[in-house]
Residue, then its C-alpha position, 0 to 999 in steps of 0.5 A: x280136433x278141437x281139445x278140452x280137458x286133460x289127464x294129467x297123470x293118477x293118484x295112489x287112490x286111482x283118482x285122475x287130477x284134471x286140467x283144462x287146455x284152451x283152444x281158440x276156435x271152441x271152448x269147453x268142448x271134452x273130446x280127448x283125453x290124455x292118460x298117464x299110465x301109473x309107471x308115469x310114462x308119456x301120456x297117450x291121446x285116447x278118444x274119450x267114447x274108448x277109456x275104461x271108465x271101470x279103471x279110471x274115475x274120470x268125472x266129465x261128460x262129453x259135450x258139444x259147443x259152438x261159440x255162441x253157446x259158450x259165449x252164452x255160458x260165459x256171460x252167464x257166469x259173468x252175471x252170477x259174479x257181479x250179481x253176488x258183488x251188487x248183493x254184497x256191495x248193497x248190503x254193506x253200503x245201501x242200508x240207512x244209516x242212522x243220523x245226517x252224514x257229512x258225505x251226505x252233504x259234500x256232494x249234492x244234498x238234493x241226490x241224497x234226497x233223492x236217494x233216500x225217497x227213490x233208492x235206485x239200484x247201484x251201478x258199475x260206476x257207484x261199484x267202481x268208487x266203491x272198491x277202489x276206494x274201499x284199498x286205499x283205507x283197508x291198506x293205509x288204516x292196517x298199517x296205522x293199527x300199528x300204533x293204536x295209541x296214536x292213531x283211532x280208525x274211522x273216528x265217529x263223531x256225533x254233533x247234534x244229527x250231523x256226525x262223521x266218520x274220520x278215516x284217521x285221527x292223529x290223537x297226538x296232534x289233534x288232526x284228522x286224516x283223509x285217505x283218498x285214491x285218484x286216477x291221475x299221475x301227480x296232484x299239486x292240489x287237492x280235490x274241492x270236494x275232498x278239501x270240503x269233506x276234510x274242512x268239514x271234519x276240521x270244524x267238527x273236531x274243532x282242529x286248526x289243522x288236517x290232512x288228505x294223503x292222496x295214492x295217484x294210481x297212474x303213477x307208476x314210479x317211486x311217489x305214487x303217494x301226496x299228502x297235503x296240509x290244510x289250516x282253518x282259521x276258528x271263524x272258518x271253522x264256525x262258517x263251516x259248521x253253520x253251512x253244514x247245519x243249514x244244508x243237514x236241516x234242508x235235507x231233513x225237511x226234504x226228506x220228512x216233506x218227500x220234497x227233493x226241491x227244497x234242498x240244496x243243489x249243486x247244477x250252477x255249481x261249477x266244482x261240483x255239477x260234472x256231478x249232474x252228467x251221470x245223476x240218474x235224478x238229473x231230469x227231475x231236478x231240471x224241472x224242479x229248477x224251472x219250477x224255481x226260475x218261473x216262481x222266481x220271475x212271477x216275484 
């Protein structure tokens, strides 16, 4: 006989605290109930249609459930639960923004176009980054609170329409900071398009030097953390901005022409184009690009 919730033992106020014991057969099925007497005595098993609902309050209905139905219930609450996660998640990251981000032009301008004139849902895979993500700056930038002196959290800073948001900056030695998290066990260099978010806040903060401090989630031993050092020469930083400036110019004609085609892609891109595997744009922006190629041989 298949066994669901259980008595534990009474209260001074005669109420019962409850428990749920599992069984692998059936889940949720109430069909027993094990009651303690008040001098705490073993618990007796009862059939539940016997107890004396006028002595004890006992809040359960008695049900019946093969695996199918609670299966059901069970993916049901499931959905609840991530719906209330995309609900949040949407509204903390899915309203615009005001101005041209650098992470708007790090990846693929062209999605970002995309995105801005055919917002898409958000996905697992977008809810995943997010989170994991989100741990390392919550935990890194509580420690840095520690010395508010030095250190400014998500630094903003504005030139022109571009601006950024500097998960660190070291005030003391003029450096910004990145705090990033990857699902390997070491690194010995540090991710392209990581490299280039950071040279891009280099070149906006004018700073000769930065730093990305990566938290390796595979490594289960006494390192999991690797921190390394960039230096930009003043003409690099110059190219750096103009390049930003050129892509977040494209991206504003994109946008105000609803015309994803004249901004920069990153398909021939081999640093960036896995990126296309899982573009819900993809399709869409291969035949932009084959517009592209036939005008470009009619020339």
């Amino acid at each position: 006989m298949p066994f669901g919730k259980y008595c534990t033992n009474y209260e001074p106020d005669g109420l019962v605290k409850m428990k749920t014991n599992k069984q692998s057969e059936t889940k949720g099925v109430l069909s027993v109930i094990s009651l303690c007497d008040l001098t705490g005595s073993t618990p007796v098993k009862l059939p539940f249609s016997t107890i004396d609902k006028s002595s004890v309050s006992v809040q359960a209905t008695p049900f019946k459930a093969d695996s199918t139905d609670s299966d059901m219930t069970l993916e049901l609450k499931k959905e609840t639960l991530l719906s209330i996660l995309y609900t949040a998640l949407h509204e903390e990251y899915g309203q615009e923004r005001e101005g041209i981000h650098v992470s708007d032009l790090i990846y693929c301008p062209r999605k970002t176009c995309f995105q801005k004139l055919k917002p898409l849902p958000l996905t697992n895979l977008q809810l995943n980054f997010f989170t994991s993500g989100k741990a390392i700056h919550a935990s890194l930038q509580s420690l840095i609170k520690k010395y508010p002196e030095r250190f400014e959290i998500e630094k903003e800073v504005w030139f022109g329409d571009l601006v950024a948001h500097i998960d660190i900056f070291d005030n003391e030695k003029q450096i910004p900071i990145e705090a990033k998290s990857a699902r390997v066990k070491t690194m010995t260099t540090p991710k392209p398009h990581n490299l280039k978010q950071l040279e891009a806040y280099m070149s906006l903060t004018d700073s000769d030097t930065g730093i990305i401090l990566y938290q390796c989630l595979l490594h289960f031993e006494d390192k999991p953390f690797v921190e390394f050092e960039h230096v930009m020469t003043k003409e690099e930083r110059i190219q750096t901005l103009h390049k930003l400036f050129i892509d977040a110019d494209l991206l504003k004609k994109g946008i105000e022409a609803k015309d994803p085609s004249v901004v920069r892609h990153i398909a021939y891109d081999n640093d960036y184009n896995w990126l296309c595997r899982s573009c819900p744009y993809a399709q869409e922006c291969l035949a932009m690009r084959a517009k592209d190629r036939v005008r470009d041989f009619q020339k």
